[in-house]
N, C-alpha and C positions, 0 to 999 in steps of 0.2 A: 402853508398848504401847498405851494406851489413846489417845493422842495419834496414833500410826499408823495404825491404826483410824480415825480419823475424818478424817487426811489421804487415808487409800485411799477411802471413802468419799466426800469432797468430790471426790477426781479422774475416780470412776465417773461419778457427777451430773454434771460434766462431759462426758466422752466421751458419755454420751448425751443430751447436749442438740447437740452438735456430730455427733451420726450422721443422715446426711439420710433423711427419710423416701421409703420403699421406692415408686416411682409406681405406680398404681394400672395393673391387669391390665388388657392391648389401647393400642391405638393410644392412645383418645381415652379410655381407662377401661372398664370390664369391659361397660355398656350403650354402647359409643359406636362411631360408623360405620367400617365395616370398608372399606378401602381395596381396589378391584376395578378389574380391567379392563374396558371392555364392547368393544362393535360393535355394528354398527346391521344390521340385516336388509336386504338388500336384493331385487328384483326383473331378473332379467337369466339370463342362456343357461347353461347348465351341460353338461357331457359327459360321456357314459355311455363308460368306460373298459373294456377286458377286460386285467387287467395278467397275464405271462404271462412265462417262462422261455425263453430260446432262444440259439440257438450261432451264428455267423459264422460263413457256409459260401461260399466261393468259388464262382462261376458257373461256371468252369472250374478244373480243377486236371489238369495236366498232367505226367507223368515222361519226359522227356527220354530216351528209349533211342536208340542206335544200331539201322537196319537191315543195316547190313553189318560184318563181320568187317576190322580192321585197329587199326593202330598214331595212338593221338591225336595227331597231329600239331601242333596249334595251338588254342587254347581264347582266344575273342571275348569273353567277358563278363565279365564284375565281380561278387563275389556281392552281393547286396540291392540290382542294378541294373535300372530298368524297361527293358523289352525290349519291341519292337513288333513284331506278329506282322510273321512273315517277315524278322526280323533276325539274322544270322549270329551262332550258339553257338558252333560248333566247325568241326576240320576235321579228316578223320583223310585217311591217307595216300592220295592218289591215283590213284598210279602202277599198280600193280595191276590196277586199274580200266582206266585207260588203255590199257592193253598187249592187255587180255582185249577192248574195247571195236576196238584195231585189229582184230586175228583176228579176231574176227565180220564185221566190215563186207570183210574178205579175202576170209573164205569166198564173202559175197554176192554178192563180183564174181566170185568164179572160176565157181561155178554157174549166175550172170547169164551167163556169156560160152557156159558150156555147150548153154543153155537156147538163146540164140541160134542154135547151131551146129545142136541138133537140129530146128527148127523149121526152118532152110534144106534139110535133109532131107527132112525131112517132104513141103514142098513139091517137090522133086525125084521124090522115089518116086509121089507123087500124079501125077503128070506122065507118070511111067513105066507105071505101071498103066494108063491110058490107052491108052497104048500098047503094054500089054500085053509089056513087056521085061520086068517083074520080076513076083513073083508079089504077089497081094494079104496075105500073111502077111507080109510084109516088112512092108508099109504099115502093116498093125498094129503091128508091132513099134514102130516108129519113132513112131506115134502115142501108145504107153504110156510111151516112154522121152521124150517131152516131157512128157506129166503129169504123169514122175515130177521131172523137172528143177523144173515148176513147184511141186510139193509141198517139195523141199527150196530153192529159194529162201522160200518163206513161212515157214519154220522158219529160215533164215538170219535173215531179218528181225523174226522174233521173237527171238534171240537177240543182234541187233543193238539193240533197245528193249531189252532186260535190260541189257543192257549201260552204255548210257545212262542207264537209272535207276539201278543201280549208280555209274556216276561223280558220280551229281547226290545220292545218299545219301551220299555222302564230303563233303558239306557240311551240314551239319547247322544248320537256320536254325527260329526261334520259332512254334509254330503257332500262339499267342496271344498277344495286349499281356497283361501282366502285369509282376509282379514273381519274378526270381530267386532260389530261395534256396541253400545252402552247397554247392559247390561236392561231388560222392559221387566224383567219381574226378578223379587230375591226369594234366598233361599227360606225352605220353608211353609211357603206360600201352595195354594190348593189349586192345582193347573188343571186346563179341560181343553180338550182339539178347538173349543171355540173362543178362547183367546183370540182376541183382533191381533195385539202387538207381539202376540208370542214370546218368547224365552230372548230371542238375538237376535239382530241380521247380520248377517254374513256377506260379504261382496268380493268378488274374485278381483284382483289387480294389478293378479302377473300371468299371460299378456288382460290387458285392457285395451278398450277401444273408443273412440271418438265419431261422433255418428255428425257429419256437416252435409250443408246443401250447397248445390251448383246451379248456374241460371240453368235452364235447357236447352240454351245456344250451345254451350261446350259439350252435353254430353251422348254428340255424335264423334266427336274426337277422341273422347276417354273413350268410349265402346271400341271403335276402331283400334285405338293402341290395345286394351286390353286381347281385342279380338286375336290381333298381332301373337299374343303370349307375353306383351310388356309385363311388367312388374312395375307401377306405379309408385314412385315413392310420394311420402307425406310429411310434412313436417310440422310441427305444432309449436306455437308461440305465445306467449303470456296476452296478458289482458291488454297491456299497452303496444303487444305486436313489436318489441323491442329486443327481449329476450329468446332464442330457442330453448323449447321444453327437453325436446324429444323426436325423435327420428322414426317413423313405422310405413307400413306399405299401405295401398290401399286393397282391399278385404272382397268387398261384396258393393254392388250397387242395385238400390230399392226395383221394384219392377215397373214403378209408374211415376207420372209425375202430376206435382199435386199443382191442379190449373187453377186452383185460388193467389200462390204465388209464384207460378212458373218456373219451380225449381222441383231438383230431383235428390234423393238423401242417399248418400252414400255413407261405409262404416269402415275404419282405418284403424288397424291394429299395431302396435307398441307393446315392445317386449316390457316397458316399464321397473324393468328392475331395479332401480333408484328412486323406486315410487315417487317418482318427480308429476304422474299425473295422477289425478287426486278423483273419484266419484261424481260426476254435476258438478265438474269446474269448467268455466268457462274459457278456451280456448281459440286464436285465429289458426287458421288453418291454411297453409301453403303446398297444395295439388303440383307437383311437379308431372304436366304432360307431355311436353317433349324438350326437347334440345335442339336450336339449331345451329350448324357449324357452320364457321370460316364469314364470321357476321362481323361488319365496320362496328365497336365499339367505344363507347365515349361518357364520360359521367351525365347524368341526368341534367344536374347545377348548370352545364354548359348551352342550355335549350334555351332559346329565346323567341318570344312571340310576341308578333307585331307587323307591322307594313310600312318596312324601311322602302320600299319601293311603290307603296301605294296600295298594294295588296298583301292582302292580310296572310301571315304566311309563320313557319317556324321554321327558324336562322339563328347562328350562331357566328360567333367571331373568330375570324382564324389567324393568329397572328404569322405576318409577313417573315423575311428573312431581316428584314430593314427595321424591325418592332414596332411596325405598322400593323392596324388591324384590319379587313376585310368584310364585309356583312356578306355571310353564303347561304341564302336557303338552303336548306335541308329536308331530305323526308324521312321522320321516323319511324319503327320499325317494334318490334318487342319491348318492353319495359323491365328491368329485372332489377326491382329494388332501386338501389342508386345509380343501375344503370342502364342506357337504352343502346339500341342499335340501329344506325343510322340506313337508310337502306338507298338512299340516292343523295347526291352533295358533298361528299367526306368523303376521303380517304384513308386509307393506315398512315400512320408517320406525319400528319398534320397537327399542328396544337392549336386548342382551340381554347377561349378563354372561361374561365369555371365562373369567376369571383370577379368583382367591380365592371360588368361589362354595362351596368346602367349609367356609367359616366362616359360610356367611349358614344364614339360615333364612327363611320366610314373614314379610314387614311386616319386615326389618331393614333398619335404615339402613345406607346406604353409602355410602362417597367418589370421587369418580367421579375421574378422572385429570385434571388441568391443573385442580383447583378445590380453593379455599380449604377447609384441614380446617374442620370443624366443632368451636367452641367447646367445653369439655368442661364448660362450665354450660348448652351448648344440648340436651346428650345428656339421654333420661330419667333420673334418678336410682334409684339400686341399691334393692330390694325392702327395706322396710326403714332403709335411709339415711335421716336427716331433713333439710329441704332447709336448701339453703346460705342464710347471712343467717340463721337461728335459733341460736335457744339448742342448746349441743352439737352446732353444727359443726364438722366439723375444723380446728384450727390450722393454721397458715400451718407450714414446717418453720423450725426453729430456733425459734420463737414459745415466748410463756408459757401457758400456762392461763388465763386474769384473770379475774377475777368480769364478768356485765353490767349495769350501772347498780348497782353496789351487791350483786346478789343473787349468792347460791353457783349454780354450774353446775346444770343438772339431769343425772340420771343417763340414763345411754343403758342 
């Protein structure tokens, strides 16, 4: 027993001379430079954005109804096919049309020839009277029964126009360029003006437009630019605000504003020719109102908030010439996506740090990116620690303890 014992024993002594010592806490050790990103500040044009909510609304949206009562005879389009206005839809039955379109122009002659006969009359009895063979009541007569000839020819002739627009409604053609979509009734089928869902709809979508709302704090600004003779530009963005759609100006704005939510609807046109926007699709919407120039520039990432000094404030880090950090309040200024502009604290040509600045504090060293770490006998040495090259400092790992020149270790 006593022999195992001191085999278990000599194997412990082992395993821990053979277990590697634990490295020391941070990169470069518990004082040593914390590896960061920066950027450099710069000087250059930023833009004052209004980003804003809004739906794609067609310039025209049209429902295809029949004006006249009949049988669909024949259907011209394709559904999800562009159509240019005045292009043949459909065609319902003619004939109808035709038959009702002779009769009228029938009548016209027959009352034309009437109209003729009593107007040689007329001139007869005029002639008579004169010479006093017939009486003057006659003359009347024959004078009312011409106006009335001529009253039922213009009523022919108005019935002869109906008639004609009637056979020219039995074709049915595009009142807008647009796009087609699913076809609501087939061929065939017995159509009347009061169909709810009509033949098609139709929707225009080159250009198209995006109708979005603004609070009514900005749109003394937008009036004013436009007032100017600006050209607003717009730009339109997917659902996740990630992607750009599309590029278009701003169009028109509403005349009032609606005080249930304090905003005002404006309408932004797009040439759309890559029909990349789509009818009631929803899009974000970025109002480009102005631009300001010669504005201190710096990533957003770089913004930091808190009260290094006591006071609650936003500051950023700006590293030294030494790879020291600095805490600089700042005031900021416009937002533009990833980036803002600093408008007091900053200068051009200062870098400030983007990335791991939750590990720095005032005066800590840092690693700046694309440069050699720093030595971990360059870092200060821990509170405490005694420095390397003396008596009781740490061993190398796996090493022995050894006395120096002779003398026992001192105690730490």
């Amino acid at each position: 027993m006593l022999v195992i014992a001191v085999l278990m024993a000599v194997f412990v002594m082992y395993l821990r001379q053979k277990q590697p010592v634990a490295p020391p806490r941070g990169r470069n050790g518990q004082n040593g430079p914390v590896a960061v990103s920066v950027a450099t500040a710069v000087s250059g044009d930023i833009q004052v954005k209004i980003p804003a909510l809004g739906t794609v609304t067609p310039l025209a949206t049209v429902t295809v109804r029949t004006q006249i009562t009949g049988t669909l005879q024949k259907i011209f389009f394709t559904e999800g096919q562009i159509v240019r206005e005045g292009a043949s839809l459909a065609q319902i039955d003619p004939r109808p049309y035709e038959a009702a379109l002779q009769q009228m122009e029938g009548n016209l002659k027959r009352d034309q020839a009437l109209l003729a006969d009593a107007i040689l009359d007329l001139k007869r009895y005029a002639g008579l009277v004169k010479e006093d063979s017939i009486a003057a009541q006659q003359l009347d007569t024959q004078r009312a029964l011409v106006d009335q000839f001529t009253g039922t020819i213009q009523a022919d002739e108005g019935q002869v126009k109906t008639a004609k627009v009637n056979l020219v409604y039995t074709h049915i053609t595009s009142p807008v360029t647009g796009r087609v979509g699913l076809r609501q009734v087939d061929q065939g089928n017995y159509v009347t003006p009061g169909d709810t869902n009509g033949i098609v709809l139709i929707n225009q979508l080159q250009p198209i437009t995006v109708i979005f709302s603004i609070p009514e704090d900005n749109v003394s600004a937008v009036m004013k630019r436009l007032h100017a003779g600006a050209s607003l530009t717009v730009e339109a963005y997917d659902r996740t605000n990630a992607t750009k759609i599309a590029d278009g100006k701003l169009l028109t704005v509403d005349n009032s504003i609606d005080i249930t939510t304090g905003t005002i609807k404006l309408r932004a046109v797009f040439d759309n020719a890559d029909d990349s926007l789509f009818p009631n699709q929803f899009v974000n919407i970025q109002l480009l109102q102005d631009v300001l120039n010669d504005q201190i520039i710096m990533p957003n990432s770089a913004v930091r908030r808190g009260a290094p000094n006591g006071v609650p404030t936003t500051f950023v880090y700006v590293v030294n010439s030494d790879n020291t950090v600095a805490v600089r309040p700042v005031t900021l200024g416009v937002v533009d996506g990833e980036r803002v502009a600093v408008t007091a604290g900053l200068k051009a040509g200062e870098v400030v740090v983007t990335e791991g600045g939750d590990r720095l504090r005032d005066g800590a060293q840092v690693q700046l990116p694309n440069s050699a770490p720093v030595p971990a006998h360059a870092a200060a040495p821990a509170a405490g620690a005694p420095p390397a090259g003396k008596p009781g400092a740490a061993a190398k790992p796996g090493g022995r303890r050894g006395r120096g020149n002779g003398k026992p270790p001192q105690s730490q």
